[in-house]
N, C-alpha and C positions, 0 to 999 in steps of 0.2 A: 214722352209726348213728342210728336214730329215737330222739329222747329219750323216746316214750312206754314203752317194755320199763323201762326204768330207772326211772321215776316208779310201774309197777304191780310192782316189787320193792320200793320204798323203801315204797308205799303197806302192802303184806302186810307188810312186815318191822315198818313200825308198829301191825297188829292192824287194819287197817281193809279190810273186803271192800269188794271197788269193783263197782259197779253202772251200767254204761252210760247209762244214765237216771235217776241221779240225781244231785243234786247239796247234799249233808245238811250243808254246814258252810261256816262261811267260807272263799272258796276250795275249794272241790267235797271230790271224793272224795279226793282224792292229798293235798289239802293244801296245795299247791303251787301253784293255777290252771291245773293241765291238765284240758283235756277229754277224754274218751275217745271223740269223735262225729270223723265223718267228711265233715260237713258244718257247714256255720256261714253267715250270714246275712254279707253283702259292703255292701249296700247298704240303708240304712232312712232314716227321717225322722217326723215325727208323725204324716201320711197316707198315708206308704207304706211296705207293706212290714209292718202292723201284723194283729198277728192279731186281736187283741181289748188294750184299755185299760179299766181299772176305776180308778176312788179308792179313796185308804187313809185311813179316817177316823183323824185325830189326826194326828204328826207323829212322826217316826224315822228313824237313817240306817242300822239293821240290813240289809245283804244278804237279800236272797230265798234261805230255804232249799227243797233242792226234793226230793220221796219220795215214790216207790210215783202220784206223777201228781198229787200235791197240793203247792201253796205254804205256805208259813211265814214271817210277817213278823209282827216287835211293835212295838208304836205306843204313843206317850202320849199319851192322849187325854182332854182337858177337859172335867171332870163339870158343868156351870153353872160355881160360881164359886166352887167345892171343886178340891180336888187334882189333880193328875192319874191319871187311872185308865191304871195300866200292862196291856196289853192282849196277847193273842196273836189272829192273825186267821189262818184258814186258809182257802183257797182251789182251788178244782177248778183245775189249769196248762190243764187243755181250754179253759175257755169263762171263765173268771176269775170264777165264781160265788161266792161269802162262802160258804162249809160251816157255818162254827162262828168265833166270836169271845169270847175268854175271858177275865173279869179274871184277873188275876195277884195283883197287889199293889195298895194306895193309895199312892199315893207320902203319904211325908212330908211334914205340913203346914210345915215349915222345909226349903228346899230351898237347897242351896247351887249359886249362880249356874253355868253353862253356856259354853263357850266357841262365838262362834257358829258355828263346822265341827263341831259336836256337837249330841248331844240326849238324852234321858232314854231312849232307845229304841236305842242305837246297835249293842253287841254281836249279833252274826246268832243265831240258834236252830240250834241242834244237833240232827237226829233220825238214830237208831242205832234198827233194831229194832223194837219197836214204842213206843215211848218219844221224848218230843220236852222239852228242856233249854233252858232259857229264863233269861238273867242278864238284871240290871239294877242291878249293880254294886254299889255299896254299899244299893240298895234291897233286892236280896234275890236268891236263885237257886231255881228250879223245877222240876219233873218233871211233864210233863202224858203221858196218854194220847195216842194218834191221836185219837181222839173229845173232846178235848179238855178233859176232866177235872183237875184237880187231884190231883195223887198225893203230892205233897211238897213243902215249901216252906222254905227255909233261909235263916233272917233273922238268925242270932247273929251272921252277921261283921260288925262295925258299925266305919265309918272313912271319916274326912272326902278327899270324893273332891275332886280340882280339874278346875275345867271339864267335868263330867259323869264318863259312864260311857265305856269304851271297847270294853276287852280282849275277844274272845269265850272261853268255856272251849272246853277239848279233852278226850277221851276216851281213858284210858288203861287199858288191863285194866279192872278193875272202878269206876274211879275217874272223878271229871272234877275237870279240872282247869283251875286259873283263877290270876292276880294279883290282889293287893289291893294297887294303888301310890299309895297315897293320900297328903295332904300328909305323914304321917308314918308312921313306923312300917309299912313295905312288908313285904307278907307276899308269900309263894305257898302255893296252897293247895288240898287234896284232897280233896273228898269223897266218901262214900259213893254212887255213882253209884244206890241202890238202897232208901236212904234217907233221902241229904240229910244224914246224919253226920257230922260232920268230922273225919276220920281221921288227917292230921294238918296242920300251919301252918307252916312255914321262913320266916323273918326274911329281910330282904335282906344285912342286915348288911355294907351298902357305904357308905362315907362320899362325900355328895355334899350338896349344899347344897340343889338341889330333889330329891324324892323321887319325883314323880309320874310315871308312865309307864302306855301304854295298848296293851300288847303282848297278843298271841295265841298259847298255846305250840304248840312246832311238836316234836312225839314221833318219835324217831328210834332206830337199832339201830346199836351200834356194840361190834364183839367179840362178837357176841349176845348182846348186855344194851342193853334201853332205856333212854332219858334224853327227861327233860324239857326242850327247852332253852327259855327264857324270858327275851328281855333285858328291861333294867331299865335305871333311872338308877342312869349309871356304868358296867354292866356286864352282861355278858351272862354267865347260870350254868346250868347244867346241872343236872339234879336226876335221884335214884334215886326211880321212881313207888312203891316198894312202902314208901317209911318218908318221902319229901322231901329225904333228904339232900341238902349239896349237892357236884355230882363234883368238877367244875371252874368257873372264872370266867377269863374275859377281860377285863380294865378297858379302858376310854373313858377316862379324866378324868369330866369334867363332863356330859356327854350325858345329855339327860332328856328328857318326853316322848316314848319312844321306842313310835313306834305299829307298825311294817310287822312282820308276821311274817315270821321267819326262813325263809329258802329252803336244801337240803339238795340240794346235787349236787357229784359229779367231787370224793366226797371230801370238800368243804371243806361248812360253810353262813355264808352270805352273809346277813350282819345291817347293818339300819341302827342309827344311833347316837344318834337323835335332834339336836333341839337346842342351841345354838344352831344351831353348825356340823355339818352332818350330814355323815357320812364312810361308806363301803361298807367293811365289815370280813369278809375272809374267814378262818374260823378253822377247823382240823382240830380235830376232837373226839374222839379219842381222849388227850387227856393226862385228867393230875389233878391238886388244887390250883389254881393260879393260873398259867395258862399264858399270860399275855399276852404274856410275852417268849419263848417257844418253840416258842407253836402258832398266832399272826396270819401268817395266810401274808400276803398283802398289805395295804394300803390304798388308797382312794380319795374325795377329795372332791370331785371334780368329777362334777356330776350327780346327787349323790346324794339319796332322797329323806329328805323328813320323814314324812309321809302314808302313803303308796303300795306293797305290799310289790312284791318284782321277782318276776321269771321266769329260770329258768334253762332252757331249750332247747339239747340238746347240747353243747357246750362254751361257749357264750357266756350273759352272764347280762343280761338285758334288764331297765332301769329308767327309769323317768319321773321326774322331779324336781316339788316342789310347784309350784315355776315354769315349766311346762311343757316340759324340758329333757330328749327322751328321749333313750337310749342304750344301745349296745351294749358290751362291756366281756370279754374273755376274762377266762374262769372262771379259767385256773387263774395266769395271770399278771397283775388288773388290768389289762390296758393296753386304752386306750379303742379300738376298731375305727372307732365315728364317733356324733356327738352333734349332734343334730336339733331345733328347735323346735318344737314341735307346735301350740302357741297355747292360751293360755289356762292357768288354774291347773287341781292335781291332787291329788284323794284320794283317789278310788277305784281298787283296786289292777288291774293289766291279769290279760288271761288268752290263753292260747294254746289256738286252737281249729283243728280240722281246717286245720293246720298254718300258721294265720299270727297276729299277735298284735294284740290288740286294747285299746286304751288309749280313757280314758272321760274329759272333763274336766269341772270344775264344773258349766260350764254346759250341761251335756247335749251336749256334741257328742262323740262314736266316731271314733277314729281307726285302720283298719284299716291295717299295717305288714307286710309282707312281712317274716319272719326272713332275717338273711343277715349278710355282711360290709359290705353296700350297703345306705345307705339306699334306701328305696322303696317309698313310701304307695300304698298302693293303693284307699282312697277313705277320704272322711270326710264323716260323718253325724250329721245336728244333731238334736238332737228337742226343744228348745226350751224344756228347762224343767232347773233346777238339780239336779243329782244329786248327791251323797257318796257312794252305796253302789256296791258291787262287781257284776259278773252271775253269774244263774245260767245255766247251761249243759246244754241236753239238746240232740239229735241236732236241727239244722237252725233252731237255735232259743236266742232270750237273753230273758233277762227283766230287766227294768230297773225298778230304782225310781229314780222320780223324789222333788220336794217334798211332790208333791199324789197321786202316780199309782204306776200297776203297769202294766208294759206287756210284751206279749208280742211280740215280735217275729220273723216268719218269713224264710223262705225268697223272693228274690223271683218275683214274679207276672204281672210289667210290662214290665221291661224287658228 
């Protein structure tokens, strides 16, 4: 059975209309890194294969958001020898023209230090509607126009973040929603998608020794009723979007830092654990309370990532390790199918496109993977400059940010 029917139920059953051409959030329409195109680029490099490349002034590892034919990236970028002016920059996906470029915020003259796989820019931009959501974590969260206006700006949540910013928000009915896993005191939190009000704050209220985590919530339908789920250090919880409660929790131990969002298929969703030791936890989310001992359907640490969220495809769930370490693994039982080195370190999460899957490493090289029981690379392609961020995905086509760049990449032409 095609995983894509199953991914455009989970996507409606979480309020999100999916549009073939676009790609509005981290990890596209679904959520998940599926694309809904029918074709996808096999082979690229810096000179080939490029439709057009433009520089992104300033520096950020935000995802390319992508809407209605326009790019969406924010940037930190250094005013003289003042602050950093935090930035949104939009761009025509045709021809890679700058449209509009918009302050946000000044960042704060006291800036607590950055981890260097991070940056003041990292969380991707959300646009829904006509409406484009823009975090920069403990710096502040925004509401701009398409024309790139300023509509709202919400700075009251103030908490000391470690090594930058991370988490992106997610959209739920009328809300968005985001973590605040700062060195202390970790909240989750919702606001007024339409004011920037903050409707309401849940505590973590997990005992762990570091607190920090820089996770992306992933909004699901179970029993038809949604839930937030959002792991954390220590634990992964569940939350009701219309007050924050919280439903359920799974505990980890000590697992912090936890970046990958949550993947939802065949039933179970399939979270990492963070730090030190990262472990693959597959959990059924229908309990309530504290189900670690009656709804973990398996474990896995072998291959698992820190970074990297995975892909579920049909029954098998695909993940890349920070160590370059990818893998196949059945969904509903853990058990590895086969586990491959691909080369090189990983933080940008893969994505499945007209039907094969595609993994991105540091240093700019794509590694195209045939899905299956069998390993089987089916090319790999360099482009020669460091990456962090995710791609975006339209029909025949990826967008990639680099350190310095934005690059378009097509269909080939050559070979």
């Amino acid at each position: 059975m095609s995983p894509v029917p199953w991914i455009r139920i989970a996507c409606l059953a979480a309020g999100v209309v999916v549009h073939a051409n676009d790609w509005p959030e981290f990890r596209g329409p679904t959520r998940q890194g599926h694309a809904a195109v029918k074709t996808a680029p096999l082979h690229w490099s810096a000179t080939s294969n490029v439709v057009w490349s433009v520089p992104i002034s300033g520096s950020g590892w935000s995802s390319p958001s992508l809407y209605r034919g326009r790019l969406y990236v924010t940037t930190a970028a250094r005013t003289g020898e003042g602050p950093n002016a935090l930035r949104v920059i939009c761009l025509d996906a045709g021809d890679g023209r700058e449209l509009w470029n918009t302050q946000v915020f000044e960042q704060a003259a006291a800036t607590p230090g950055i981890h260097a796989k991070n940056g003041h820019a990292s969380p991707t931009p959300l646009v829904e509607g006509d409406h484009l959501f823009v975090h920069f974590g403990h710096e502040g969260t925004a509401r701009l126009g398409l024309d790139g206006k300023v509509q709202w700006r919400q700075t009251a949540l103030r908490y000391t973040p470690v090594h930058g910013n991370g988490g992106s928000p997610a959209r739920v009915d009328d809300l968005l929603v985001f973590s605040a896993d700062g060195a202390d005191d970790p909240v989750v939190v919702g606001l007024d998608a339409a004011t920037g009000a903050m409707r309401w704050k849940t505590p973590r209220a997990i005992e762990v020794k570091r607190h920090f985590s820089f996770c992306t919530p992933l909004v699901i339908e179970v029993k038809g009723k949604r839930q937030v789920v959002l792991p954390g250090s220590g634990a992964v919880c569940a939350y009701d979007p219309k007050d924050g409660r919280e439903i359920w929790r799974a505990r980890y131990g000590e697992g912090y830092s936890v970046v990958p969002r949550p993947v939802y298929a065949n039933g179970l969703l399939y979270i990492g654990t963070g730090y030190d030791r990262p472990w693959i936890h597959a959990v059924r989310p229908d309990g309530t309370g504290d189900v670690t001992d009656t709804h973990v359907a398996w474990k896995l640490a072998k291959g698992a990532p820190n970074t990297p969220s995975m892909l579920a495809v049909g029954d098998a769930l695909y993940a890349v390790s920070d160590a370059g370490i990818a893998s196949c693994i059945d969904g509903m039982t853990g058990e590895v199918r086969w586990s491959e080195r691909l080369g090189g370190d990983f933080s940008s999460s893969p994505v499945y496109a007209a039907g094969r899957l595609y993994f991105q490493n540091e240093a700019g090289v794509g590694f195209v993977v045939q899905p299956g029981n069998t390993f089987r690379l089916l090319a790999k392609n360099d482009l020669g400059e460091r990456t962090l961020a995710s791609y975006a995905v339209d029909e025949g086509t990826f967008y990639i940010r680099t350190a310095s760049r934005l690059f378009k990449i097509g269909m080939e032409t050559t070979r």
